[in-house]
C-alpha positions in Angstrom: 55.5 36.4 86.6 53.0 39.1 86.8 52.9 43.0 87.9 49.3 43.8 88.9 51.8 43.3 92.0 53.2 47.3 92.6 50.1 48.6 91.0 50.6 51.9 93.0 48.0 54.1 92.6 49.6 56.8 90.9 51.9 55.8 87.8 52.8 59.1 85.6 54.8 58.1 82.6 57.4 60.7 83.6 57.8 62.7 86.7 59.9 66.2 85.9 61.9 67.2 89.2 63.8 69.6 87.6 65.5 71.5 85.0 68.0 69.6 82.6 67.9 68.7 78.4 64.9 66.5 79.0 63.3 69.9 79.4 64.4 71.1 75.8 62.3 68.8 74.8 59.7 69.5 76.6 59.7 73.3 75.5 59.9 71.7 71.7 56.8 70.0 72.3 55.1 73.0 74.0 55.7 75.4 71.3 54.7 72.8 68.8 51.3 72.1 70.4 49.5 74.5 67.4 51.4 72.6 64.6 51.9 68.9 66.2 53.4 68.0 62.8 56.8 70.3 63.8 57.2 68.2 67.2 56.8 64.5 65.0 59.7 65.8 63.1 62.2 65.0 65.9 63.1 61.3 66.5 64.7 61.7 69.5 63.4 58.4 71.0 64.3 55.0 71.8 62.4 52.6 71.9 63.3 49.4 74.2 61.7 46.5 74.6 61.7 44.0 77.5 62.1 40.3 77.0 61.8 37.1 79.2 64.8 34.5 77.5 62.6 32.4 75.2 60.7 35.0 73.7 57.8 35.9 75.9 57.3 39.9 76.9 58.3 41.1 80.2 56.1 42.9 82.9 59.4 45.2 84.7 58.0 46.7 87.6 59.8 50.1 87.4 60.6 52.2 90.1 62.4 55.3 87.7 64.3 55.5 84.7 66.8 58.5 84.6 70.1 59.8 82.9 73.1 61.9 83.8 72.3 65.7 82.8 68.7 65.5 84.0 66.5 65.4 87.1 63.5 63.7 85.4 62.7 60.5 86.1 61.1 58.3 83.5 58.1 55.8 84.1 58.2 56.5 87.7 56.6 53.4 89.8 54.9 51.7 86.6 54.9 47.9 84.8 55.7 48.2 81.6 56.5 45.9 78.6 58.5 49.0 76.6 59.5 52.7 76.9 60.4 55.2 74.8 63.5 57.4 76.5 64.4 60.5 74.7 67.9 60.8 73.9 70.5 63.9 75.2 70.6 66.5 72.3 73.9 67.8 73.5 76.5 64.7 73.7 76.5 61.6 71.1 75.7 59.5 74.0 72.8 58.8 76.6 73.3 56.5 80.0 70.4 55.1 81.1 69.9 53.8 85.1 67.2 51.3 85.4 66.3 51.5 88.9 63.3 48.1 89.1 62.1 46.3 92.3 64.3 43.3 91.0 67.9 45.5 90.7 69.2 48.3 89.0 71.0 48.2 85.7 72.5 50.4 83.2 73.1 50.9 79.3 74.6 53.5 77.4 74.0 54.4 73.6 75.7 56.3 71.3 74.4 57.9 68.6 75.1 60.9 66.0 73.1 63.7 65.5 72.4 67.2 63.1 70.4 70.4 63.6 68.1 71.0 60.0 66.2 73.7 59.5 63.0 72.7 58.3 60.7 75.9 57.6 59.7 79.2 59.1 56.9 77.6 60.6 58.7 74.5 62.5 62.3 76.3 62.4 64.6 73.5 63.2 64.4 69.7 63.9 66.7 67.3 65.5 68.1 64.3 63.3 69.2 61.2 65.6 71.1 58.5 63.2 73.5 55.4 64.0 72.2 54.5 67.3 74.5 51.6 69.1 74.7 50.0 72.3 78.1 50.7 74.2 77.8 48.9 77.1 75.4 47.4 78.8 75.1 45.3 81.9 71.8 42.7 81.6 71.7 39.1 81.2 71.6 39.5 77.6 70.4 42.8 74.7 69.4 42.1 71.0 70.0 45.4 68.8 67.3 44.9 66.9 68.2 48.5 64.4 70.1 51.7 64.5 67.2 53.3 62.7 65.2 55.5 64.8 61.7 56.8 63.5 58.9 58.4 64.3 56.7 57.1 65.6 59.1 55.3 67.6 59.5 51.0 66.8 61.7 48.7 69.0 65.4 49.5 68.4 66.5 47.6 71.4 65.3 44.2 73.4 66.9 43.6 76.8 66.2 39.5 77.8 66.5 38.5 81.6 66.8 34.5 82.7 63.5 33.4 83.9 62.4 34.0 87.7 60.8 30.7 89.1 60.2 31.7 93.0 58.0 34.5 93.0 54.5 34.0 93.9 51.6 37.0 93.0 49.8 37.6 95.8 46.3 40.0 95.3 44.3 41.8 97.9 40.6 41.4 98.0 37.5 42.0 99.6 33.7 41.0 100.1 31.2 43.1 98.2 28.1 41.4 98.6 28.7 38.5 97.8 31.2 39.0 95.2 35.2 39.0 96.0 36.7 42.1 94.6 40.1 44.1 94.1 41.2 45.4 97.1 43.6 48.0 98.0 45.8 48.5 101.0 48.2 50.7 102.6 51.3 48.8 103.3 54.2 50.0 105.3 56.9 47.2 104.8 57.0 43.4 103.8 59.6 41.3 104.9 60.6 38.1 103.9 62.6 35.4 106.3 65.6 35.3 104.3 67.6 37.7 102.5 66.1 38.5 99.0 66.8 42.1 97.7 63.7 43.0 97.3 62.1 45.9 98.8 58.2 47.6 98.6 58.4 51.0 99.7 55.6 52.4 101.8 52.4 52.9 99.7 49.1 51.9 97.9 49.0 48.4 97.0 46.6 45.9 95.0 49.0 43.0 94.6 52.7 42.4 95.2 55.0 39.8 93.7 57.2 38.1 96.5 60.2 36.0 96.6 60.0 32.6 97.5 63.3 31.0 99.5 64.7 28.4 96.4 66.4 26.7 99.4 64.0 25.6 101.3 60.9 24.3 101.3 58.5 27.6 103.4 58.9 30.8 103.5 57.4 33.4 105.8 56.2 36.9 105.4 55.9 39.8 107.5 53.2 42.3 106.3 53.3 46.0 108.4 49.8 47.3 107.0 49.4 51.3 107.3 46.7 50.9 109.9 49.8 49.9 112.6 48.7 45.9 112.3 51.4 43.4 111.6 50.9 39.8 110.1 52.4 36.5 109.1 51.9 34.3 106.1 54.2 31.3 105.9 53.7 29.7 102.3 54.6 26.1 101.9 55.9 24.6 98.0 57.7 21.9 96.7 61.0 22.2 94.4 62.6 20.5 91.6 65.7 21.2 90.0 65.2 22.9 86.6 68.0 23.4 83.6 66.2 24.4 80.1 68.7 27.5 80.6 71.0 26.4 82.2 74.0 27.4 79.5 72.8 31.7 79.9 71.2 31.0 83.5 73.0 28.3 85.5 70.7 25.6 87.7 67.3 26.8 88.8 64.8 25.5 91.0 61.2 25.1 89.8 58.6 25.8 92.5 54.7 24.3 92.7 52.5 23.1 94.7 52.2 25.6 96.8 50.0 25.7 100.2 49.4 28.1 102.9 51.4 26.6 105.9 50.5 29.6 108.6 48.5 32.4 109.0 47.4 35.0 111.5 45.3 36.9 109.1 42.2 35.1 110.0 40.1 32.4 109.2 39.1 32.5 105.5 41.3 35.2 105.1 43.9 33.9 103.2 43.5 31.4 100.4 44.6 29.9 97.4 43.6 31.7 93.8 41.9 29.5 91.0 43.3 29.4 87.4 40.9 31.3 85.6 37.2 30.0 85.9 38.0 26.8 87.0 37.8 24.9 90.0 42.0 24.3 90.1 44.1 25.9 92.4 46.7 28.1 91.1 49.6 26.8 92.8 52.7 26.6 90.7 54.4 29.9 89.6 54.6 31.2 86.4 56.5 34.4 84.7 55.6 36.4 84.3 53.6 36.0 87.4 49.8 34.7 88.0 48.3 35.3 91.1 49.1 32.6 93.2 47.4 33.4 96.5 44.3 36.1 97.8 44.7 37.8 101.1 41.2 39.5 101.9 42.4 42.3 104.6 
């Protein structure tokens, strides 16, 4: 599945909301700003890697990224495919909290480290060694190396099972005669069943959103910013799917999908084409295509 979905409108890589180590660093890479070479000495980062089981990359719709000792939040409301999470100069082990539209998750790495004084001109560096994963709580993690350089390459790959009921829905509008990106204010959207998924209020171009695997329609609420409230009830046919079904248990595959009801508007809600052609794009993928165009 896709993440054009929770393209907020603001994505900093890192939001700093307070004092903690994180800050150390950033005081490093201030001072070093005249003599960038000092700062590239430190390899205080990790680079992870997100995986979909079978090999493809992963679009994680991240709300924050943060650690015990620090009030910085990392990759605040992105998508991303990696990050690079500086590691706590003052303990010989980092907890991460992955905090994603999808669920929260943690892993902690240990690690040695040494002060070295490198010249009168840089002073001293940070030396991070013999990274390891100590715990970890994702469907499944591939250390890929202990080594960590600079610049940073993929120590670590976190895999999830496949998703096979979300559905990408895009706003657009009418310029001219030309259908464009849209974006809306919306407030909440709710589905008719219990899916643990939540969009906080905000800026939206596209959203990804969970389709019921038990039945065969689901409905939407949509509470837009400008106080109006609609429906869209989306219609789909399932089959039972297994090619992971040792690491992910029984899945249901869902396609064909249709628009059942609407009280958008007529014309207002429609089906997306794959690519340039004249298909509709109607069975989910993941990562996620857009599967349906709501023009507000």
């Amino acid at each position: 599945m896709a993440f054009e979905p929770l393209t907020y409108l603001y994505s900093p890589m890192k939001t700093v909301k307070g004092a903690g180590w994180f800050v150390f660093f950033l005081i490093i890479a201030i001072s070093c700003v005249d003599t960038p070479d000092c700062f590239q000495l430190n390899n205080n980062l990790v680079q992870v890697a997100f995986k979909i089981l079978g090999g493809a990359s992963d679009q994680v719709p991240v709300i924050g990224i943060d650690a015990p000792g620090t009030d910085s939040v990392f990759y605040q409301y992105q998508k991303v495919s990696t990050v690079q999470l500086p590691l706590n100069p003052f303990e010989n082990e980092t907890t991460f909290n992955f905090h994603t539209f999808y669920n929260d998750n943690q892993m902690v790495l240990g690690y040695t480290y040494k002060i070295q004084f490198v010249s009168e001109e840089c002073g001293e560096r940070y030396i991070f060694s013999d990274l390891s994963i100590k715990s970890y709580d994702y469907d499944s993690v591939r250390f890929v190396g202990k080594t960590l350089t600079q610049p940073p390459s993929t120590n670590i790959e976190i895999y999830r099972c496949p998703r096979t009921n979300f559905t990408g829905v895009s706003f657009k509008k009418m310029s001219g005669t030309a259908k464009v990106q849209d974006t809306v204010l919306i407030n909440a959207i709710t589905p008719n069943f219990t899916a643990g998924i939540t969009y906080p209020p905000g800026y939206y171009r596209s959203v990804d959103l969970p389709l019921n695997p038990n039945t065969a329609t689901t409905s939407f609420t949509f509470e837009f910013g400008d106080g109006t409230t609609k429906v869209l009830t989306v219609g789909y046919t399932r089959s039972n799917w297994t090619k992971y079904q040792q690491f992910c248990g029984n899945k249901t595959l869902i396609y064909r999908l249709s628009i059942s009801e609407q009280d958008f508007g007529p014309d207002k809600v429609k089906l997306a084409l794959k690519g340039s052609t004249t298909q509709p794009a109607d069975s989910i993928q993941d990562p996620p295509i857009t599967n349906l165009e709501i023009f507000k």
